[in-house]
Every structure is written in structure tokens, then in C-alpha cells.
C-alpha positions as CSV (number, residue, x, y, z in Angstrom):
1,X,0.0,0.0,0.0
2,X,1.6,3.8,-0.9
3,X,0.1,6.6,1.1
4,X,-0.4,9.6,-1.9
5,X,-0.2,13.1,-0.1
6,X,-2.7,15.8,-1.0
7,X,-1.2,18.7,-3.4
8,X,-1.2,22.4,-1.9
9,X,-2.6,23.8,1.4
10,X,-6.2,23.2,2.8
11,X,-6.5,27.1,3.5
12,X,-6.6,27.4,-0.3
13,X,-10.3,29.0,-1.7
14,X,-10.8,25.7,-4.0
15,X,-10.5,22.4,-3.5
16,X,-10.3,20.0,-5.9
17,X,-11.4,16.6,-4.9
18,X,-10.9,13.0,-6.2
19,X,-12.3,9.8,-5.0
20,X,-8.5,8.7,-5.4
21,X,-4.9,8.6,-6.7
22,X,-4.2,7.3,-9.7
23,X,-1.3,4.5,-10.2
24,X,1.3,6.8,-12.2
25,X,0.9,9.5,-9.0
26,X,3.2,7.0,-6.4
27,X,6.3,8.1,-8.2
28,X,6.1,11.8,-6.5
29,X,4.2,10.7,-4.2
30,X,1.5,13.3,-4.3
31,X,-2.1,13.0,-5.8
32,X,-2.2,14.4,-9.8
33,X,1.5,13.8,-9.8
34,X,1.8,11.6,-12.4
35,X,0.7,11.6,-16.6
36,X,-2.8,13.0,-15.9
37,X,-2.0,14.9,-13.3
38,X,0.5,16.7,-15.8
39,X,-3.0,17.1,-18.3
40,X,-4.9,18.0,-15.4
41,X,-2.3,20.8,-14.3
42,X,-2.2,22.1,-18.0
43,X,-5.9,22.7,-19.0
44,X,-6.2,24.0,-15.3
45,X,-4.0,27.1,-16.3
46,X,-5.5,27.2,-19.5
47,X,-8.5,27.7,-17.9
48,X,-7.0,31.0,-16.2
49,X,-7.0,29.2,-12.9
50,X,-3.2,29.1,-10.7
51,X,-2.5,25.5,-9.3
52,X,-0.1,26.9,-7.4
53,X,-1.3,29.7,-4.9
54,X,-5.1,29.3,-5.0
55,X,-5.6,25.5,-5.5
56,X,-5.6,22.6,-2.9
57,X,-6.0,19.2,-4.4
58,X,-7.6,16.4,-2.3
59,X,-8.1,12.8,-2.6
60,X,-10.6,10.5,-0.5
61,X,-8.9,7.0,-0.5
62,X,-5.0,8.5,-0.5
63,X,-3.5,5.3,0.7
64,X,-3.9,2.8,-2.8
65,X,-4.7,-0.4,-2.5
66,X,-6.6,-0.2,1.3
67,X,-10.4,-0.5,1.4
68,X,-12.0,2.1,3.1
69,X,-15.5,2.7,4.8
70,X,-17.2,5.0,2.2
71,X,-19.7,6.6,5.0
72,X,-16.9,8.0,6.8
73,X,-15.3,9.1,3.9
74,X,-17.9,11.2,3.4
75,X,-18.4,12.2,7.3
76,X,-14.5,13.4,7.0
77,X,-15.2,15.3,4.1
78,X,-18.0,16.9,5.8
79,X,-16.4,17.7,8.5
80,X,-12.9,19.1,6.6
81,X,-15.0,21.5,4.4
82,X,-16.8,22.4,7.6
83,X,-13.7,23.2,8.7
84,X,-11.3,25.3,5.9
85,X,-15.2,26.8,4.4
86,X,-13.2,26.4,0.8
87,X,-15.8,28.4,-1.6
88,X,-15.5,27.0,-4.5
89,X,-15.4,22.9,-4.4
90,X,-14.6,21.0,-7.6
91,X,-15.6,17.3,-7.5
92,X,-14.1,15.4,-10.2
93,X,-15.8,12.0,-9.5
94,X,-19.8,11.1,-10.3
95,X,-19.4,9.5,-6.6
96,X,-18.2,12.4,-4.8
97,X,-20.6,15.0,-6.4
98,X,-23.6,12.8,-6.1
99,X,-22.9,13.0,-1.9
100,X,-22.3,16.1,-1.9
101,X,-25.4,17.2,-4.2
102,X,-27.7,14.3,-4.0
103,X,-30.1,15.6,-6.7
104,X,-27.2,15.0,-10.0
105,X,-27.0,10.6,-9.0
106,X,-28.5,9.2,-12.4
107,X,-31.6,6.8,-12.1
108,X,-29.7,4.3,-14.5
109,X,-25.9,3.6,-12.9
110,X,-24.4,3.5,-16.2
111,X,-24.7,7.2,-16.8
112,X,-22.5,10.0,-15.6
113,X,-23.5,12.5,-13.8
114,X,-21.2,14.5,-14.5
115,X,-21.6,14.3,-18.1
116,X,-24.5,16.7,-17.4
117,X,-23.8,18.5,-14.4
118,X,-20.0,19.5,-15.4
119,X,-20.0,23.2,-14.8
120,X,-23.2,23.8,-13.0
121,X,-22.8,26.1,-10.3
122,X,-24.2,23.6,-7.6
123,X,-25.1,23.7,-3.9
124,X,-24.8,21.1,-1.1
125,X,-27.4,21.0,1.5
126,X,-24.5,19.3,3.8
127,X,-22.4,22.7,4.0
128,X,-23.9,25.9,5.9
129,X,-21.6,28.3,4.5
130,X,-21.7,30.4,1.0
131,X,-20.1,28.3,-1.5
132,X,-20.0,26.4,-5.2
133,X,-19.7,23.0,-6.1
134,X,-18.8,22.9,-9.7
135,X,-17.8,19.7,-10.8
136,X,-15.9,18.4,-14.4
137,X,-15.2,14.8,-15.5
138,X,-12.3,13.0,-14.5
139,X,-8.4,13.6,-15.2
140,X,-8.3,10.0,-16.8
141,X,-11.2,10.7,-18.5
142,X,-10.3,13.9,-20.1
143,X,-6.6,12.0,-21.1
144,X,-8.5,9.5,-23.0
145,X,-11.0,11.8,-24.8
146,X,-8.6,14.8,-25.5
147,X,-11.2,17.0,-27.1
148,X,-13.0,17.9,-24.0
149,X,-9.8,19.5,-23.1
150,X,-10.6,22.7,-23.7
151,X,-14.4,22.8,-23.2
152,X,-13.3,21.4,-20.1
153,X,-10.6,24.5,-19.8
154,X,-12.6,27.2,-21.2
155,X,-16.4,26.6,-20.0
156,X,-15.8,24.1,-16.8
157,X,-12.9,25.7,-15.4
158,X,-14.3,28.9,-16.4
159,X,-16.5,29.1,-14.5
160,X,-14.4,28.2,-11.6
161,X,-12.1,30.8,-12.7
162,X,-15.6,33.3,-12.7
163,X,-16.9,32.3,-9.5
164,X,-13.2,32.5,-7.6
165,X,-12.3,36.3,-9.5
166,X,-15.8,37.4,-7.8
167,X,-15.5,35.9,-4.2
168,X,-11.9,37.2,-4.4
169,X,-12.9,40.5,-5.1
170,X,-16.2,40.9,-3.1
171,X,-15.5,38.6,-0.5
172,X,-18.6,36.5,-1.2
173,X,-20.3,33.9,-3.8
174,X,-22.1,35.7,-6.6
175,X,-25.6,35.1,-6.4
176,X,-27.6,33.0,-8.9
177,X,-29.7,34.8,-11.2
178,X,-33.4,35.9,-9.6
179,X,-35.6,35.1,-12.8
180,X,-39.0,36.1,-12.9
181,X,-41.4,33.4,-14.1
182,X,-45.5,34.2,-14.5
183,X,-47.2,30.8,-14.5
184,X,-50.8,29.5,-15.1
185,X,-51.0,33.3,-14.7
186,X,-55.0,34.3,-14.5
187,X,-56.8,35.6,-18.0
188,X,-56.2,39.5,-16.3
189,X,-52.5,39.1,-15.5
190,X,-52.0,36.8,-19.0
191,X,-53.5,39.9,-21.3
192,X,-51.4,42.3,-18.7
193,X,-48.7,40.5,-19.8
194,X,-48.8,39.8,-23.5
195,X,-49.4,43.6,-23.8
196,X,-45.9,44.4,-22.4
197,X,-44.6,41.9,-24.9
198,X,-46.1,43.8,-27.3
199,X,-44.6,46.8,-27.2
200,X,-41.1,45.0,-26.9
201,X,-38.6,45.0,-29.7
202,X,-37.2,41.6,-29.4
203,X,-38.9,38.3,-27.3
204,X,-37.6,35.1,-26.3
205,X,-39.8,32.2,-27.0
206,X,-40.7,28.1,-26.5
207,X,-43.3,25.6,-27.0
208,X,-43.4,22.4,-25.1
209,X,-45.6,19.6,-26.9
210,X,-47.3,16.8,-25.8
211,X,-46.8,13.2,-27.6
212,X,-49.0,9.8,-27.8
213,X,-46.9,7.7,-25.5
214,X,-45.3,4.7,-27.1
215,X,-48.4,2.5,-25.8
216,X,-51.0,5.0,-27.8
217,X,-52.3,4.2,-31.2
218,X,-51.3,6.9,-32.1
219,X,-47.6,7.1,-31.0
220,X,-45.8,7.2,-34.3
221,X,-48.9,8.8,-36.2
222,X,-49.4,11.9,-34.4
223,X,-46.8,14.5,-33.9
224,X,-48.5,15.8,-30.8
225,X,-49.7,19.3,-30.2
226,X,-48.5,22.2,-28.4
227,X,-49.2,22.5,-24.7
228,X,-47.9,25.3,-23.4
229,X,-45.8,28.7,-25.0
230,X,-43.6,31.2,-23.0
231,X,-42.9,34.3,-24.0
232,X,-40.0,36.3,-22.2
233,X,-39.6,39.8,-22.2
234,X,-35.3,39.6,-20.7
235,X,-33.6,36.6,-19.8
236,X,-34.8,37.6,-16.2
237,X,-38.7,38.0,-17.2
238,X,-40.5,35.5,-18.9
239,X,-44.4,33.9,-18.6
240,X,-45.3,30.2,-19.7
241,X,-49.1,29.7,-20.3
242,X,-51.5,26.7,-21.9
243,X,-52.9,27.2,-24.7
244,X,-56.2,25.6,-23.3
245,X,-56.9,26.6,-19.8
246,X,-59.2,29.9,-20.9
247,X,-63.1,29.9,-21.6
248,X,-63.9,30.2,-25.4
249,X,-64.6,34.1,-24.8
250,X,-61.0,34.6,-23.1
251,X,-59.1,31.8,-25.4
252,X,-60.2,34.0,-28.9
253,X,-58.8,37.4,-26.8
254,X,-55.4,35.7,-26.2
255,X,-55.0,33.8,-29.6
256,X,-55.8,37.1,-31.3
257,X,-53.4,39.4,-29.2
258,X,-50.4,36.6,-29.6
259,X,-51.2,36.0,-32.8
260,X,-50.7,40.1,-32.7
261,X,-47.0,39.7,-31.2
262,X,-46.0,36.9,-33.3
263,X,-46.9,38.5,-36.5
264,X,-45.1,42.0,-35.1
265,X,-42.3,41.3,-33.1
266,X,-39.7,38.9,-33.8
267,X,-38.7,36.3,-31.5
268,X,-35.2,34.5,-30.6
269,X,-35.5,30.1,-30.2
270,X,-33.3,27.5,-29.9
271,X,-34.7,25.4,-32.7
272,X,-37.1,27.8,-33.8
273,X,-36.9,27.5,-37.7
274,X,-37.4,23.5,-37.4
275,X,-39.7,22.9,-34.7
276,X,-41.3,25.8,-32.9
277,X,-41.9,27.7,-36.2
278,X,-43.7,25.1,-37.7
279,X,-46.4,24.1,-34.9
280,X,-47.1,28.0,-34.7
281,X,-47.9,28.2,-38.1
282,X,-50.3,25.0,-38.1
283,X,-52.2,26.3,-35.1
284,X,-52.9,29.4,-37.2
285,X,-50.3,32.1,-36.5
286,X,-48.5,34.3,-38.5
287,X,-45.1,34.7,-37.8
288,X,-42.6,37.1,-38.8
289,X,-40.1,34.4,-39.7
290,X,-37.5,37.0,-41.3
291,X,-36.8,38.8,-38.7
292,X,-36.9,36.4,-36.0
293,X,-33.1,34.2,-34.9
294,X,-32.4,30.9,-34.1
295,X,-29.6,30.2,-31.1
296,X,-29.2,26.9,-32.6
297,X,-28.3,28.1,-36.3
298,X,-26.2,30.9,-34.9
299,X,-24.3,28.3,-32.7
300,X,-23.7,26.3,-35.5
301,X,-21.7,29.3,-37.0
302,X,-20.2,30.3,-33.9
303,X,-18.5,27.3,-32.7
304,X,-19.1,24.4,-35.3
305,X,-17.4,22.1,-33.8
306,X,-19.6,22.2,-30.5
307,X,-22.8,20.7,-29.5
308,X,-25.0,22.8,-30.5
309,X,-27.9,22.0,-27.9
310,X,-29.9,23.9,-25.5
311,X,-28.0,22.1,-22.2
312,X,-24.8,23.0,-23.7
313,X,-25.0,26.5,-24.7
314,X,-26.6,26.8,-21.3
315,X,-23.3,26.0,-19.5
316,X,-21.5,27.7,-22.0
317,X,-23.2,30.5,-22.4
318,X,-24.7,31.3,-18.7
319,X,-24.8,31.0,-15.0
320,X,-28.0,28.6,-15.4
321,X,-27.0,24.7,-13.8
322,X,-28.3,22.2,-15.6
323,X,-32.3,22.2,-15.1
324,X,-33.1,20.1,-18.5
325,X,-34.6,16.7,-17.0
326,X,-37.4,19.4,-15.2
327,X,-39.7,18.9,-18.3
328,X,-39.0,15.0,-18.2
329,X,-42.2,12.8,-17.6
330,X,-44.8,14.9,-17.8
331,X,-47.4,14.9,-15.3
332,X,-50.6,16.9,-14.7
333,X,-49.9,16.9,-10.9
334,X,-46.9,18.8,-11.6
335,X,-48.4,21.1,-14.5
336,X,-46.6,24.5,-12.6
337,X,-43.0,22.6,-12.4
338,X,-43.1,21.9,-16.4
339,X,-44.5,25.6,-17.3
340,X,-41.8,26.8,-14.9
341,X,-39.5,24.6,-17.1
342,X,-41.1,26.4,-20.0
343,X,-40.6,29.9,-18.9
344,X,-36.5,29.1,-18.1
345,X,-36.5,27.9,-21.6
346,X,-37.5,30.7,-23.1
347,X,-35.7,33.4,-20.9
348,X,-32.3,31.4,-20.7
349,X,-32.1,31.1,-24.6
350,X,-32.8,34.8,-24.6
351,X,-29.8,35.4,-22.5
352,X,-27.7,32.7,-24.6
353,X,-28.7,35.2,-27.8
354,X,-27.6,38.2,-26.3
355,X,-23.9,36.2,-25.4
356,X,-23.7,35.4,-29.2
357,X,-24.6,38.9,-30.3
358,X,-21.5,40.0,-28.1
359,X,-19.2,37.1,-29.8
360,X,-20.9,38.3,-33.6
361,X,-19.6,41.7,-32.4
362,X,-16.5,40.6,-31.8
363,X,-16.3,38.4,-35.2
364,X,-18.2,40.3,-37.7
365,X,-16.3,38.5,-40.6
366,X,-19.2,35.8,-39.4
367,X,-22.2,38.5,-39.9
């Protein structure tokens, strides 16, 4: 058995943590010593982050090849962070961010959570004082699929790098953003607020559909049918509605004033031309296709080489942790969670637009 030391100073603002060493570290004898810790080290600088001074790196298990009780594991943890109050905690092992934030553990074992938590801005309910637990996938991991490196550098780190630049110079965690979401909003505060959007240059928008479940006849043969729309007005300010929870009188009022807004004031969608677009126009609206934009299409041009979907530009583009299984499954019981899911749709891809108008500004070549 080889005892593997941790790498810097507990007093450090972020701590780095690993379930354990890995083989190639007993040489030096200190955790990320060895090949990957050599990656690790490089796309940690390349993420604008300084292993040396701010950086304290931590395994679980340091002593390879003993078996360990994995509760107290976790109760020394606890009671370490409890101790140095680190602010910013960066897990690099599905086991060691599903303890700490018990909401990311997959329902199928054979999927990573950290596949679609990496970079969330995460908080554990086991730690009473301000702080972030943003997590990335593995050292070894990263080695073996070289390129995530610099997502991993640039988006992952970065925001480890943003979070740590702002406690360092306020003192505190910067707050997550405080988004405004109307829901099943009554017929008076629903035309109260299609009225604002009507008299805004630029809205965000999203549909969520409803589909015959694989069991239905008519899974396969119906397309399904829109449920809800949101409509945001900022990427702070947004209001998700069903199309069908008005009386006849009040449904024709609101079809004719969005049908108003869609045909007047262009809209921003991830997906817009392909899906959204399309189920608008066969429930009867005009649309002012031209002048509306599609985050998706844009990203494409941006950064080809990406993914290109909602989730991703989300933790690219924004502050937003990963909220995308929230419209899984849906249930009637839970109508308000799914239009709240609508509403974040529609306000986060709004923010994600104004991010690319920024990087077209910057790149007009691409205009």
C-alpha cells in the first residue's frame, strides 16, 4: 500500500477533490503527480485558474490499495470542508458529487452525472456556509477523450475561474440569477402580460408539446400538439401559459393578441426555424419568420465544432446549472413545475442570444 499526499494547502479557496490517486501519482508521491495529473495541471492554467497559490487538491482514499468505509469518507469530508469553508469545491468524481449534491446521482448507474452537471454552479445542503460545487469529469477521462480538453478548460474551469475572480474581489459567492417566471398566470395578469410583450422590440420564446406515449395508437402517427408557450420579455422576465386553460370568450382574446406579437415582433428560439416555427404556423399564426433568430443556427456558425444543444449553450453561455430533465415525464400533478421549465427555456435562450450577439460583435467577418 503507498500513502499519496494531497497537493497544496487546505487554507486554499478551491478544493479539488478525487475519489483517489491514480497508479502513475506514487512516483512523486502526491495526488495528480503523475501523466494526468500533468494534463490535469495544463488545462487548469489554460482555464486561467493558478494551481499553485489558489488550488488545494484532495483525494478521499490517498492510501492505494486499502479498502475504506465509504460513510466516513464522506463524514471526514464533511467535517474538513466544515472546517477550511473552501468556496468553491470542484468534485471530479460522479461519486463524490452525487454525496455532496444528491439531486445530480443518475436513475440508470451506467450514466454520468457528471456528463450533465460538469460546470453547473451547484449547492450542497450538507455545507452551511456560502459556497460552489462545480464539478468536471475525471483527469483520466479527459486523457482518454482529448477533445474535451478545452471545453473542459474554457467553460468548466471557467466558470471556476468566474466564480473564484468574484469571491476574491467581493468577499462573497455571486448570487444566482433571480428570474422572474408568470405561471398558469390568471386571464387578467396573462393579457397584462402579452401587452408588455407587445410593445417589446425583441422576445424570447418556446413551446413544449405533448406526444401519444409509445403505448398509444397513435404514437408514431401523431406529432402531438402544443401544450404550453412562454414568452419572455429579458432573460430575467419570462411567462409560460396553456394554450387551453381559458373559456372560449378569453381563449379568442389571447390567440388574437399573440397571434398580434407573433406576427409583429420577432422572436429569438433554440430550434425555432425547425420545430417551434412550424407548430405555430399550423395552429394558425403568423409569424414574422424573417426577422426572427435561431440560437441553434447561430451556434452552428459560432462554434461548429460544439454541440449545439440547449444544455450546452446553457453552461457555455450562462450561469443557469443544468435544469433540462425538469420537463421530463410529464405529469398533470406537476403542471406549474413543467411551465416553470417552459418559462426558463425561453428566458435562458434569450440570455444565450444576447452572449452570441457579443461574440458576432467581436467576429463580424461571421455576420
Amino acid at each position: 500500500m503507498s500513502l499519496i499526499n494531497n497537493f497544496g494547502i487546505e487554507t486554499s479557496p478551491i478544493w479539488v477533490l478525487l475519489d483517489a490517486p491514480y497508479p502513475n501519482d506514487v512516483s512523486d508521491g502526491v495526488v495528480l503527480g503523475g501523466g494526468y495529473g500533468y494534463n490535469f495541471k495544463r488545462i487548469w492554467k489554460l482555464g486561467g485558474l493558478n494551481i499553485y497559490n489558489d488550488t488545494f487538491i484532495k483525494s478521499l482514499r490517498p492510501c492505494l490499495g486499502a479498502s475504506y468505509d465509504t460513510d466516513k469518507v464522506h463524514s471526514n469530508l464533511l467535517a474538513e470542508l466544515d472546517r477550511c469553508r473552501p468556496p468553491i469545491i470542484v468534485p471530479l468524481a460522479d461519486d463524490i458529487l452525487n454525496y455532496l449534491v444528491p439531486d445530480t446521482k443518475q436513475i440508470k448507474e451506467n450514466n454520468s452525472s457528471l456528463v450533465k452537471w460538469a460546470g453547473s454552479l451547484l449547492t450542497s445542503k450538507y455545507l452551511s456556509y456560502p459556497h460552489y460545487v462545480i464539478g468536471s469529469l475525471p483527469p483520466d477521462w479527459v486523457t482518454r477523450n482529448w477533445d474535451y480538453n478545452e471545453i473542459q478548460a474554457f467553460i468548466d474551469f471557467g466558470h471556476v475561474r468566474e466564480e473564484f475572480e468574484y469571491w476574491r474581489k467581493y468577499g462573497t459567492i455571486q448570487p444566482l440569477p433571480n428570474r422572474n417566471f408568470l405561471v398558469e398566470p390568471s386571464f387578467p395578469d396573462l393579457i397584462w402580460y402579452l401587452n408588455g410583450c407587445l410593445a417589446c422590440s425583441l422576445i424570447g420564446t418556446d413551446i413544449e408539446t405533448l406526444r401519444p406515449k409509445k403505448d398509444s395508437f397513435y404514437h408514431g402517427v401523431n406529432c402531438g400538439y402544443p401544450y404550453t408557450i412562454a414568452l419572455a420579455k429579458s432573460p430575467l422576465d419570462a411567462c409560460s401559459f396553456s394554450l387551453w386553460d381559458y373559456d372560449e370568450d378569453q381563449c379568442v382574446m389571447i390567440w388574437r393578441l399573440l397571434n398580434e406579437i407573433l406576427s409583429k415582433v420577432p422572436q429569438i428560439g433554440q430550434n425555432y426555424f425547425l420545430f417551434d416555427s412550424h407548430y405555430l404556423e399550423a395552429l394558425g399564426f403568423s409569424l414574422c419568420i424573417e426577422r426572427c433568430m435561431d440560437t441553434l443556427i447561430r451556434h452552428h456558425i459560432l462554434w461548429p465544432s460544439l454541440k449545439h444543444a440547449l444544455h450546452f449553450q446553457t453552461r457555455q453561455y450562462t450561469r443557469e446549472p443544468y435544469y433540462k430533465d425538469e420537463g421530463k415525464n410529464f405529469n398533470i400533478k406537476y403542471k406549474k413545475k413543467f411551465m416553470i421549465y417552459n418559462a426558463k427555456d425561453a428566458a435562458v435562450t434569450f440570455e444565450i442570444y444576447n452572449e452570441q450577439e457579443k461574440e458576432f460583435a467581436e467576429r463580424p467577418h461571421l455576420i
